[in-house]
N, C-alpha and C positions, 0 to 999 in steps of 0.2 A: 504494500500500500504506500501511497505516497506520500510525501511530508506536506502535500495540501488538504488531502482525506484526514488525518492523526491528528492536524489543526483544528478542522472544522467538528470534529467528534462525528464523520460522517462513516470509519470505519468500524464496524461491527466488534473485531478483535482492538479496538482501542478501549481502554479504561475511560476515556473522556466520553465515547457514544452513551454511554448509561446516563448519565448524568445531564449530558445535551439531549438523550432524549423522554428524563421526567421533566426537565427544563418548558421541554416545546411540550408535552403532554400538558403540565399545571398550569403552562397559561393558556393553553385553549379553555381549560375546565374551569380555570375563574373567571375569562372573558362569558362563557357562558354562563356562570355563576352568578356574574354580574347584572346578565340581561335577567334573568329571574329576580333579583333582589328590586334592583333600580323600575322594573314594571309593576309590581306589586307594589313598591313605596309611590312611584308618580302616581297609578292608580288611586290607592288611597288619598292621596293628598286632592287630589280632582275629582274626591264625591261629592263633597259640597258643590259643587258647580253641575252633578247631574252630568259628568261627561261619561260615555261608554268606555270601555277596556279600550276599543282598538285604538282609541286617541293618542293613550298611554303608552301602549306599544308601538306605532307609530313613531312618537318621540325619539321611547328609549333604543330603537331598533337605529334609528339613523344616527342617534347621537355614538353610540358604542362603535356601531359599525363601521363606524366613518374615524377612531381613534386611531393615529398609524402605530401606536404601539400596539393594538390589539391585532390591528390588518396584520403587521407584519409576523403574528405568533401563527399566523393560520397559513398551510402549506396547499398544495393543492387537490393532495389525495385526502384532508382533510374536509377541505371546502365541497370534494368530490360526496363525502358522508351527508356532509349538511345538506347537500344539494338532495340525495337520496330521504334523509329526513323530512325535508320541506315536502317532499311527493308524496311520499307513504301521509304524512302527517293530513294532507290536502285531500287524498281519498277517502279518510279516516271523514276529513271535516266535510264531504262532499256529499259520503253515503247517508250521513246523519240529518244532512240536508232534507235531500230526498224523501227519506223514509218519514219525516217533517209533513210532507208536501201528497197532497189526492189530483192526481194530472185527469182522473175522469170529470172533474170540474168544469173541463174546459171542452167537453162534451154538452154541459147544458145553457141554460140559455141567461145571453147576458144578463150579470145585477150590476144593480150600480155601482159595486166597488171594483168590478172587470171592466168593466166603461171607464172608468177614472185611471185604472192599469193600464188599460191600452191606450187613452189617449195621451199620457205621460209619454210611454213609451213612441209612439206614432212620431210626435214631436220631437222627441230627444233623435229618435233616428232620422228624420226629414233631415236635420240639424246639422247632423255627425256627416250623412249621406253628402248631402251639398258645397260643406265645408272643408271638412278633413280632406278631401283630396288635393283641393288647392296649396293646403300649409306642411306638404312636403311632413309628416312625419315620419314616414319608411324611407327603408334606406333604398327597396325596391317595391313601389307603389302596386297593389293589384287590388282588386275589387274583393278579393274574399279577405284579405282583410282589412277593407275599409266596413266590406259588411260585419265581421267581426266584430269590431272598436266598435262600431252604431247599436249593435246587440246588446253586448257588455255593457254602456254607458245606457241603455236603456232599461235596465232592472233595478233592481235593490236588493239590498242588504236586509231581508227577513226579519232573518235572527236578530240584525241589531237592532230594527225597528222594536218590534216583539219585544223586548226587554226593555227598550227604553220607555215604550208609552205602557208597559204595564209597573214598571221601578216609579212614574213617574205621577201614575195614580189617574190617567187618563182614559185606562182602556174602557171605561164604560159608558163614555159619554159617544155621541155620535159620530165624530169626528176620529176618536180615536180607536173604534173599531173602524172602519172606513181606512185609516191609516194601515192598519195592521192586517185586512183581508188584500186590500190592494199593492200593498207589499208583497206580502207571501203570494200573490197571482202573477204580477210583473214577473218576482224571481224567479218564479218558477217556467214563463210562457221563455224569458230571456234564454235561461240555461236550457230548456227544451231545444230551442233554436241554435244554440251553440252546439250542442249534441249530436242534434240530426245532423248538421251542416256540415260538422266536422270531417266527417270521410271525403264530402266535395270539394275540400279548402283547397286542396291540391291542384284541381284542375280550373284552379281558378290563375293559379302562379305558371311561369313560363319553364316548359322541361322540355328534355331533349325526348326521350319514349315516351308518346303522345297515349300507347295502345299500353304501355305497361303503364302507367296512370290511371286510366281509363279501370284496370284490372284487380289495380289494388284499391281504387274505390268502391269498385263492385262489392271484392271482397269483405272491406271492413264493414259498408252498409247492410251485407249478407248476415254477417256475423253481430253488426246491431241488432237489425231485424228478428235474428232466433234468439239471443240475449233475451230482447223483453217479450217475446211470445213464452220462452220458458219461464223467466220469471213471473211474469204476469197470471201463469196457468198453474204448474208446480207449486210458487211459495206458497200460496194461501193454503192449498192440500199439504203440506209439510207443516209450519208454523202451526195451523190447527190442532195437526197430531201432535205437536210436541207439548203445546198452551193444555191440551187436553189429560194427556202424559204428567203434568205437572200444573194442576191446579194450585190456585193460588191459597198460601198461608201454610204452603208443606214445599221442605228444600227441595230445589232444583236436582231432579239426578243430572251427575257427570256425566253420563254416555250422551245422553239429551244435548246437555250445552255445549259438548263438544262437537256434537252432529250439527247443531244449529248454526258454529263459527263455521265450523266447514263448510257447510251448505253456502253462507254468506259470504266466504273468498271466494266461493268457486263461483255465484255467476255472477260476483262482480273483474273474474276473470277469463269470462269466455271471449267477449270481444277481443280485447289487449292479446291475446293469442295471434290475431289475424290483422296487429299493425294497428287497430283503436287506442285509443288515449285512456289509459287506465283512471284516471280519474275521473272523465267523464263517464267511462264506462261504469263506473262506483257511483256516481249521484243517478244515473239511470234505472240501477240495481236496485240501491235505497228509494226511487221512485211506486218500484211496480213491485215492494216488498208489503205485505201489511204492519202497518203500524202498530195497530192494535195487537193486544195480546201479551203474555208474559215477557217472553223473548224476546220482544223487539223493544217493549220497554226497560227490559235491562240491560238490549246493546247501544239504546239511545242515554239511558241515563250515565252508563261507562265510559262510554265517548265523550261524551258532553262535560263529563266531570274530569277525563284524561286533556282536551283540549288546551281550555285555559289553565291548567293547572302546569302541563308540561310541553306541551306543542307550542303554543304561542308565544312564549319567550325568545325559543329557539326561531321559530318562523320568523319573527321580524328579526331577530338579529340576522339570519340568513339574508332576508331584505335590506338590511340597512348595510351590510358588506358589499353586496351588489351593486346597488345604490351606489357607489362611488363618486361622491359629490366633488371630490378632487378633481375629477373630466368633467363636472359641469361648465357648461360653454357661454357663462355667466356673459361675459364680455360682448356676447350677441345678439344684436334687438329682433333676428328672428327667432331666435330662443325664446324670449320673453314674450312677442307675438303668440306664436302657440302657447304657451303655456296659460295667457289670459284666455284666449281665442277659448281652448279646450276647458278653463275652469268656466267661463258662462254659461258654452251649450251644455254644458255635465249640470248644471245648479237650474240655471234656468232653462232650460228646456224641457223638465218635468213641468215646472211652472206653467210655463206657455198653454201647456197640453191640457191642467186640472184646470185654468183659467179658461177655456173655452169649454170645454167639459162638462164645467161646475157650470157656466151658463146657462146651456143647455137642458142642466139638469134642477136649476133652480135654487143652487146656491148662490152664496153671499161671494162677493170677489175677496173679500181676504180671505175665508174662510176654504177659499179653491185653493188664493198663493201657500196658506201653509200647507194644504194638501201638497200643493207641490214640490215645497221647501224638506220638507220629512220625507218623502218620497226620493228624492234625490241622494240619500244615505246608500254606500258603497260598501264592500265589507272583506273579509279577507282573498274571499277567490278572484278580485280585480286588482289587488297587490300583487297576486302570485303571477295574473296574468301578463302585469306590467316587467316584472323582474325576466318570467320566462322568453318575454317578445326582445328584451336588451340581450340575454345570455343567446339567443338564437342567431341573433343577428339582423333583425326584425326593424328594430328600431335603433336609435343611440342612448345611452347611457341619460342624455340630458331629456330626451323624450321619455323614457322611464324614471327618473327624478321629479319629471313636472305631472305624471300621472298618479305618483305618489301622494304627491304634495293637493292635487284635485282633491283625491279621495278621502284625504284627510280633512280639505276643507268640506265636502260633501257631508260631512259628522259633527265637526267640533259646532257649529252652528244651531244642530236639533234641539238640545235642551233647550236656547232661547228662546223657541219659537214655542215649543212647547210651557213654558211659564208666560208666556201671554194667551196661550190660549186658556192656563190656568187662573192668571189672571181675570179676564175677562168672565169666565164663568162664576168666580167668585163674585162680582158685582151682581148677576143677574139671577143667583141662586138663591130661593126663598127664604125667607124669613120669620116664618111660622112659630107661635113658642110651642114647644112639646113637653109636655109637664101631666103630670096624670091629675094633676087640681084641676085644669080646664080640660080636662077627658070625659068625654059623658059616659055616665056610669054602664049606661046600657050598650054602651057600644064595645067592639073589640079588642082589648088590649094587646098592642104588639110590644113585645120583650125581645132584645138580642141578651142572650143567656150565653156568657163564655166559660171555657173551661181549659184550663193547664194541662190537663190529662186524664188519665180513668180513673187516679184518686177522689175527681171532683163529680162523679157519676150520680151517686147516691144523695148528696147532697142538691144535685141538680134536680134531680127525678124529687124531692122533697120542696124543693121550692117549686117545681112546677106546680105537683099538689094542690099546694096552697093557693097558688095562685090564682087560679083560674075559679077559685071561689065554689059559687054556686053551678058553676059548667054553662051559664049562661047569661052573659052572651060571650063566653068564653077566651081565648087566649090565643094568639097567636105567637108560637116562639121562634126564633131562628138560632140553632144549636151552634156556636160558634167554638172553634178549637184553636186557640191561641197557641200558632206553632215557630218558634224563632227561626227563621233562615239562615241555615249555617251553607258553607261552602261547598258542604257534601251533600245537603236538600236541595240548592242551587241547578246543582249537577244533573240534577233528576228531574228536573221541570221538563212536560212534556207539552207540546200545542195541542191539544184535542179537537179532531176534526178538521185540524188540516184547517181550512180554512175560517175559522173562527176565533176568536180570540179567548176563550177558555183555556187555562192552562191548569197540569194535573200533575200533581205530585205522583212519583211512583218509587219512594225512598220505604225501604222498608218498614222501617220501626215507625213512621207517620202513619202509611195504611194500617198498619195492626194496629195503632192506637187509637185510628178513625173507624174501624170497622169494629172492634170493643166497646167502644162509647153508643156509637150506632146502633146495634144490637140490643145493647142493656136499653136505652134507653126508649129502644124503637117498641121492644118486647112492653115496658110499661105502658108506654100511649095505645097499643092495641086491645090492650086487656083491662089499662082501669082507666083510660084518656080519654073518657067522654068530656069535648069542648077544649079540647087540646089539639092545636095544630101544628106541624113538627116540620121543619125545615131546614136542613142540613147547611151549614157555612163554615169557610176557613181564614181564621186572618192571618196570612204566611207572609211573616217578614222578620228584619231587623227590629230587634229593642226598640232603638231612636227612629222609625216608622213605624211602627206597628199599631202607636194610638190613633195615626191619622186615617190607618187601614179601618178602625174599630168606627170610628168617627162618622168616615165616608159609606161605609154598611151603615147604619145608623141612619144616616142623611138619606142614603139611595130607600132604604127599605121602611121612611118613617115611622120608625121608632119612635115610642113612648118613654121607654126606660132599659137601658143598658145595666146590666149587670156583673158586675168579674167576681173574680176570686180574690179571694186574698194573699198579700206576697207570702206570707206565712203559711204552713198546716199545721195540726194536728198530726202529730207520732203515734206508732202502736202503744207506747210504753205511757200515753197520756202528756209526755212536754209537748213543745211548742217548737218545731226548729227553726232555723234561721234565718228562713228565707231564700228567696229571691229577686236581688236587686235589681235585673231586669224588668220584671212585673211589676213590681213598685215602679220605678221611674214609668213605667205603660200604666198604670189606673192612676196617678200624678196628671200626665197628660191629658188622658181622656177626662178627668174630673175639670181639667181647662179650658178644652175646647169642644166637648161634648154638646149635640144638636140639639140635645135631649137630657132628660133626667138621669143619674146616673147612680147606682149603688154599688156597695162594695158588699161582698158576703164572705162573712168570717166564720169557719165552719168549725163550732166546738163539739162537736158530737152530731150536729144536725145531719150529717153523712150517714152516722150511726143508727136513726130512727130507723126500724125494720120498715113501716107504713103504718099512713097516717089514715085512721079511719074514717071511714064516710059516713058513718051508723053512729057512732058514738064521740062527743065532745071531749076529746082524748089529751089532745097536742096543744098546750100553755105557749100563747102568742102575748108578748106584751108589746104596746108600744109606747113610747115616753114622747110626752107632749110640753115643753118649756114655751114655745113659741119661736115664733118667724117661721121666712117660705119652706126652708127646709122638714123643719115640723110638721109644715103644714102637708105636704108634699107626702110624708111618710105615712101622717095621719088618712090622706088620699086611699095610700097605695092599702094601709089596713084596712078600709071599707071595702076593698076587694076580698081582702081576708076573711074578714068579718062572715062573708055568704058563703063560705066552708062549713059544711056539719059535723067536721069532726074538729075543727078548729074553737078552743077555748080564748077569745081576746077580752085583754083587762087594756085599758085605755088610764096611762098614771098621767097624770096632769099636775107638773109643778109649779107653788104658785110664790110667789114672796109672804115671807110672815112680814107683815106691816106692824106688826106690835114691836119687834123685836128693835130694840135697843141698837143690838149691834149693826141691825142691817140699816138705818137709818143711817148709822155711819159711815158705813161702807159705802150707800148709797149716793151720800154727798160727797165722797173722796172720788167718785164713778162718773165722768162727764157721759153724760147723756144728750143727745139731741131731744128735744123733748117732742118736735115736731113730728120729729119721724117714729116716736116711741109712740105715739098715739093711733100714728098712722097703721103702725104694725098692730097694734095692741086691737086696732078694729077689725083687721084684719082678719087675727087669730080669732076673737071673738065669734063674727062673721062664721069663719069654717067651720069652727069646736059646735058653735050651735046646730049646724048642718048635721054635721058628725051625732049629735048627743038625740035629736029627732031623729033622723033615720037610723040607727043603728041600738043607741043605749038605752033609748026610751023603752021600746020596746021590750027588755031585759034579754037583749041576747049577746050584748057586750057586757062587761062589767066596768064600773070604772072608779078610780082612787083618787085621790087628791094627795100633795107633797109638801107642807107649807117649810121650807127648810129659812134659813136668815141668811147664811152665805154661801161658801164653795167648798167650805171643808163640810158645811151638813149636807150640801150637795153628792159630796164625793162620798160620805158614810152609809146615804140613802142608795147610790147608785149600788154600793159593794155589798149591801144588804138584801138583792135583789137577785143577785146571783143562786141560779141553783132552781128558783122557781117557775122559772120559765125556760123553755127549748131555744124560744126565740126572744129576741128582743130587737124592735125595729125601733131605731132612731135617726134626726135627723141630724146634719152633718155638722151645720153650723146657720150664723144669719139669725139667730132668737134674742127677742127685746129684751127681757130680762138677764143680760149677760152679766149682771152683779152675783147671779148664781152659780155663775163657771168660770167666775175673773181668778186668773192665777190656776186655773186648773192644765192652763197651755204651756203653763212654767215645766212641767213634768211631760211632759208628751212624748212618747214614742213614737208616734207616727201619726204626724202631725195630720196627714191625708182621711184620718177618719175623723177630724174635728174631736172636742172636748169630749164629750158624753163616749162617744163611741170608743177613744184610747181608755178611756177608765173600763170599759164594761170587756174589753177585748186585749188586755193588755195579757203580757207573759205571768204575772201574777194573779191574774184572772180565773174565773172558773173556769175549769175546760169542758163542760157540759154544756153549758147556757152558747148558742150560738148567737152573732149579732149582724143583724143588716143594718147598714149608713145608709140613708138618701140624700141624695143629694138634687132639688131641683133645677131645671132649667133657667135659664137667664138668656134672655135676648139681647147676642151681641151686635145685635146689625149683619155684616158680612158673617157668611157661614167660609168653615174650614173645609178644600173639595167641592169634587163637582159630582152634581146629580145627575143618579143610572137615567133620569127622565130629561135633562141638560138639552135641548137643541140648540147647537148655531149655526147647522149645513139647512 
C-alpha cells in the first residue's frame, strides 16, 4: 500500500483505517442525530403558532443539510443508503396514503366538495399548462412533464390539511369539512393521474427505439392494469379472512400478520417487476386495499406512528443535502422570475379556481379565497418529487431549491387563514345563557357527562339515575371519555370513510376502554333507562386543548350542564390519591370558559352504591342553599332530583344569626355592596320560594335551616354533615352572605370547587359522602369555538 493510502487511513491493514473509519461512521450518526433532535425542538417551539411538522422539517432539513461540515462527513455510498431510505421511507408514506383514500368516489356523482376539487385543480393546471413552458425550467422541455408539474401543483396535501383543520378545532363547521373532503379528493384524483400517466411519461420524451418505448409502456400499463384488478378482487376476500380469523379484543395470531405483511409487499410489488415506479405502485396498492378492518388498521396506525417519529427527520435531511443551496444561481433574475412566477400559480391558482366555483355555487368570495388558500397546502410527496427531478437531471439544483421553498410557502400561511376564519365565527356564534334556572322544567335536559376511564363507570351510571328524575321529560346524555393524546394515540388516528372528516382512534388500550365503558353503561340504559338517552363522545387531545375540545361539544350539542370528574379518586384501601394534574388544569379551564353550567363530581363512594331504587326513598340527596347564582343553579339542578322515587332530598338553607354578637362584627369589618346584596338576596328569595311551593310544600323534600354567626360555625356545621348523606350538591361560589365563608379560602385545597365544596370534599373528609359543585353559567358575550351549526359558505 502506499504512503498516500497509510495517510489517508484508507488502507484496511492500516491501524489508522479503524479509527478514520468510526470517525466518518459518528459523524454521519450525529449529523442525523441532529436532524431528529433540532425537528422535534423547532417543532415544538412552533405550536403556538398552529404551524404543521413539515414546516419544521422543512427548516431543519435545509439548515443541516446545507452545513459543509456535515456535507463533507457524508461519502457517496452513504448518500447512496439515504437515497435508498428516502424511497422505501416514501412507499411506506404513499401506501398509507392510499389505503387513506375510497377512489370508487369518483364513480359517483359530483358534491360540492369535488366541484371545488376540480375546479382548484382545473385552474392550477390551465396555469402551470400555459406558463411553465415558456420559463424554461427543464433542462430538456417535453410535454409529459410539463403535464407532470401541472398535476402535482394541482392536488394537496390530505394528510396535512386533515390534521390541521381538525388540531385546529375547525372540522365541524362548514367550511372546514369542505376543506378536508376537497382535499382528500384533489389528492387523490392528482396522484391517480400521476399513476396512470406514469408508464406514458416516456413517450412523451425524445428516444432513439421508438418501438422499444412503445413496448415497455405496454408492459408496465399491463402490469398496472392486473396490479389493481388483483388487488381490487383478492384483498377484500383475504383481509376478510384474516379480520374474521382475528376478531377484535383477542391477540393477533403471528401466522395471520405475517401473511397479511406479505400479502401487502407482494402487490405492492407486482408492477415494479415490469419497470413501474414502486412507489406509485405502493399508493395504488394502498388505494384498492380495504381500509376497514383489523389489519389495515394496525398497518395504518404503525406506519403513521413509524413516519414522523423516524422517516421524517431522515427524509428532509436527505432533502436539504440535495438541496444544495451553494449552486443556487442567486445572482440571476431569471432564477428569481421563476421562482415568483411558480410560487403565484402554486398559491393562487387554487384561488382563482374556488373563487369562480364558490360563485357559482353560492358562496361568499372570501369564504371561496380561503377555500383556496388551505387548498393550496403541499406535503411531503412534492418534496421528494422536487429532489428526485434535480438528482435525474430533470431540472437544476436552483429549480429544485425554489420548489422547495413554494411548498413550504404553500403551508406556513394555513394556520393564519385558519384563525380568521376562527375568528370571524366567534363574532357570529350565539349567545344564549344555558343554565338549568332558565330550563323549563318540562323540557329535556341535555348533560355532557365525562369520564377519565372505567373507574368512573358506576358513578356515572348513579348520577344518570338521579338525574333524569321522574323519566319525564327525561334526559339526554352524551357519554364523553376524556382521553389525553399522546404520541403513540396520535399514531393511530384513522380518517373514516375516506372521504369525510370523522377521524377514529384505533390504539388499543383506548378501544378497550371505550368499548368497557360502553357496555357497562349501554347494558344499564337498556334494562333500567327509561327517559335516558345515551350518546356516545370523545374528547381526544392534549391537556392544554382538551377544555376547548369539552367547550366546543358543549357549544355544538347545546348543553345545559357539563359534568367531569374529579382530579382526585377514591382508593381500594379508602385514601384519596393524588391526582391528576392534567384534569385539574382541564375542569380549571372549562369552569372558565364553559357555554354552559358546569359541575364537578367528587366520587366518595357514590361509585360504590350497588342501585339506586325506584320503589323505595332509599339514597340521602342533600343540597346546601347559602345563596347566589351558583346556589341557585344547584338548587335548579335538585328539582330535577327531587322527581326521583327513590331519591330522599333535605334542602339545608343557611341563614345568618342576626342576634349574634359576633356576626355583627364580623359583618361590619365585611365590605359589602349593599346594592347588589339586595339584588341577590331577591333573587334567592324569588327561586327558594319557587323551590319550597313546588317541591317542599308538598312534603316530598325535607328541609333545614342553618342559623350559624360566622365561618368557623360554618365550617363545624358543614363537617357535621358528613356521613349523612350519599350526596351533597352545592354550589361553587357567587353567594351574598359571604360573611359565612370569609376566611374559609384561606385553607383551600383546590380552590376550583369554591369554599363549601373544598371543606365537604377535602382529603380529611369523609370518604363516603360524595359531592357535586355547580357551577352556573354566565354570559360572556363572544362564545369560545365555533358551532357544529356555524354557516359562512
Amino acid at each position: 500500500m502506499d504512503r498516500v493510502g497509510a495517510v489517508n487511513g484508507t488502507d484496511p491493514d492500516c491501524p489508522g483505517f479503524i479509527s478514520y473509519a468510526v470517525k466518518n461512521v459518528a459523524g454521519k450518526v450525529i449529523s442525523i442525530g441532529l436532524a431528529f433532535v433540532f425537528s422535534n425542538l423547532l417543532h415544538q417551539l412552533l405550536k403556538p403558532l398552529s404551524q404543521p411538522r413539515i414546516v419544521s422539517d422543512i427548516v431543519v432539513g435545509l439548515v443541516l443539510g446545507n452545513i459543509g461540515v456535515i456535507r463533507r462527513a457524508f461519502d457517496e455510498q452513504f448518500i447512496a443508503i439515504l437515497n435508498s431510505i428516502a424511497e422505501f421511507g416514501m412507499m411506506c408514506y404513499m401506501f398509507v396514503l392510499g389505503m387513506e383514500m375510497d377512489p370508487y368516489v369518483i364513480f359517483k356523482g359530483p358534491t360540492r366538495n369535488a366541484l371545488v376539487a376540480y375546479a382548484g385543480m382545473v385552474s392550477t393546471s390551465v396555469l402551470v399548462g400555459s406558463i411553465i413552458p415558456l420559463m424554461n425550467y427543464y433542462k430538456h422541455p417535453s410535454i409529459g412533464f410539463t403535464l407532470s408539474l401541472s398535476i402535482s401543483l394541482s392536488g394537496s396535501a390530505s394528510h396535512i390539511l386533515t390534521r390541521l383543520i381538525t388540531s385546529l378545532k375547525i372540522g365541524k363547521s362548514d367550511i372546514g369539512k369542505i376543506v378536508i373532503a376537497a382535499g382528500v379528493h384533489s389528492d387523490m384524483i392528482s396522484m391517480l393521474l400521476i399513476s396512470i400517466g406514469y408508464p406514458f411519461l416516456q413517450l412523451t420524451v425524445a428516444v432513439t427505439d421508438i418501438a422499444a418505448s412503445v413496448r415497455m409502456t405496454l408492459i408496465m400499463a399491463a402490469a398496472l392494469l392486473l396490479q389493481i384488478l388483483f388487488t381490487a378482487t383478492v384483498s377484500p376476500i383475504f383481509m376478510n379472512w384474516v379480520n374474521n380469523e382475528n376478531p377484535e379484543g383477542k391477540p393477533m395470531k403471528g401466522s395471520h400478520l405475517v401473511l397479511s405483511v406479505a400479502f401487502m409487499a407482494f402487490v405492492c410489488s407486482v408492477a415494479p417487476i415490469y419497470g413501474y415506479s414502486p412507489i406509485l405502485s405502493a399508493f395504488v396498492a394502498g388505494v384498492f386495499i380495504p381500509s376497514k378492518g383489523r389489519v389495515s388498521k394496525w398497518a395504518i396506525g404503525k406506519i403513521n406512528f413509524l413516519l414522523p417519529t423516524i422517516f421524517y427527520p431522515v427524509f428532509f435531511f436527505w432533502m436539504g443535502y440535495h438541496a444544495n443551496i451553494s449552486k443556487f444561481e442567486a445572482g440571476k433574475w431569471e432564477i428569481w422570475l421563476r421562482f415568483f412566477v411558480l410560487a403565484v400559480i402554486t398559491i393562487f391558482g387554487k384561488v382563482v379556481g374556488t373563487i369562480i366555483c364558490g360563485a357559482m355555487l353560492g358562496f361568499h368570495w372570501r369564504e371561496s379565497a380561503e377555500l383556496g388558500f388551505l387548498l393550496t397546502a403541499k406535503g411531503h410527496f412534492h418534496v421528494f418529487l422536487a429532489v428526485v427531478a434535480s438528482l435525474l437531471g430533470i431540472t437544476t439544483i436552483s429549480t429544485c431549491i425554489s420548489i422547495i421553498i413554494v411548498i413550504f410557502l404553500s403551508v406556513v400561511h394555513t394556520p393564519t387563514v385558519v384563525s380568521k376564519i376562527i375568528k370571524r365565527a366567534r363574532k357570529l356564534a350565539p349567545t344564549q345563557r344555558m343554565a338549568l334556572q332558565w330550563l323549563d322544567p318540562s323540557s329535556e335536559l341535555r348533560i355532557l357527562l365525562c369520564l377519565h376511564g372505567v373507574h368512573n363507570v358506576h358513578s356515572t351510571i348513579n348520577f344518570m339515575e338521579i338525574s333524569r328524575g321522574a323519566s319525564d321529560p327525561g334526559i339526554l346524555v352524551y357519554l364523553t371519555d376524556m382521553v389525553e393524546l399522546t404520541d403513540q394515540i396520535a399514531s393511530t388516528l384513522v380518517q373514516e370513510g375516506r372521504d369525510t372528516v370523522t377521524v377514529t382512534v384505533i390504539d388499543k388500550d383506548v378501544t378497550q376502554m371505550r368499548d368497557q365503558i360502553t357496555t357497562a353503561v349501554q347494558a344499564y340504559v337498556e334494562e333500567n333507562g327509561d327517559g335516558i338517552t345515551l350518546e356516545r363522545m370523545l374528547a381526544l387531545s392534549k391537556f392544554n386543548g382538551m377544555a376547548k375540545d369539552i367547550c366546543n361539544l358543549a357549544e355544538d350539542l347545546m348543553i345545559s350542564l357539563v359534568i367531569l370528574p374529579f382530579h382526585k379518586n377514591l382508593c381500594a384501601n379508602g385514601t384519596v390519591d393524588g391526582g391528576n394534574s392534567g384534569f385539574r388544569h382541564v375542569n380549571r379551564k372549562v369552569l372558565r370558559n364553559a357555554p354552559c353550567s358546569v359541575g364537578i363530581l367528587v366520587d366518595r363512594g357514590y361509585g360504590l352504591v350497588e342501585e339506586i331504587s325506584r320503589s323505595v326513598r332509599s339514597f340521602q340527596v342533600a343540597v346546601i342553599f347559602f345563596g347566589g347564582k351558583d346556589d341557585r343553579e344547584a338548587l335548579a339542578y335538585a328539582g330535577r332530583v327531587a322527581g326521583h322515587p327513590g331519591v330522599k332530598l333535605t334542602v339545608i338553607r343557611f341563614l345568618l344569626d342576626s342576634d349574634s354578637e359576633n356576626a355583627s362584627r364580623r359583618a361590619g369589618n365585611y365590605r359589602i355592596n349593599a346594592a347588589e346584596q339586595e339584588e341577590e338576596m331577591k333573587l334567592d328569595d324569588e327561586c327558594f320560594a319557587q323551590f319550597y311551593e313546588r317541591h317542599i310544600a308538598g312534603g316530598h323534600v325535607s328541609y333545614n335551616e342553618k342559623h350559624v354567626a360566622n365561618s368557623a360555625e360554618t365550617y363545624a356545621t358543614l363537617r357535621s354533615l358528613e356521613g349523612q348523606y350519599g350526596l351533597i350538591i352545592v354550589g361553587r361560589g357567587g353567594r351574598v352572605n359571604s360573611i359565612l365563608t370569609i376566611g374559609m379560602n384561606d385553607w383551600q385545597q383546590c380552590p376550583e370547587l369554591g369554599p363549601v365544596g373544598d371543606v365537604l370534599s377535602g382529603s380529611d373528609s369523609s370518604h363516603t359522602t360524595s359531592v357535586l359543585i355547580i357551577q352556573q353559567h354566565s354570559l360572556k358575550g363572544e362564545l369560545d369555538g365555533v358551532d357544529d351549526e356555524f354557516s359562512i359558505m
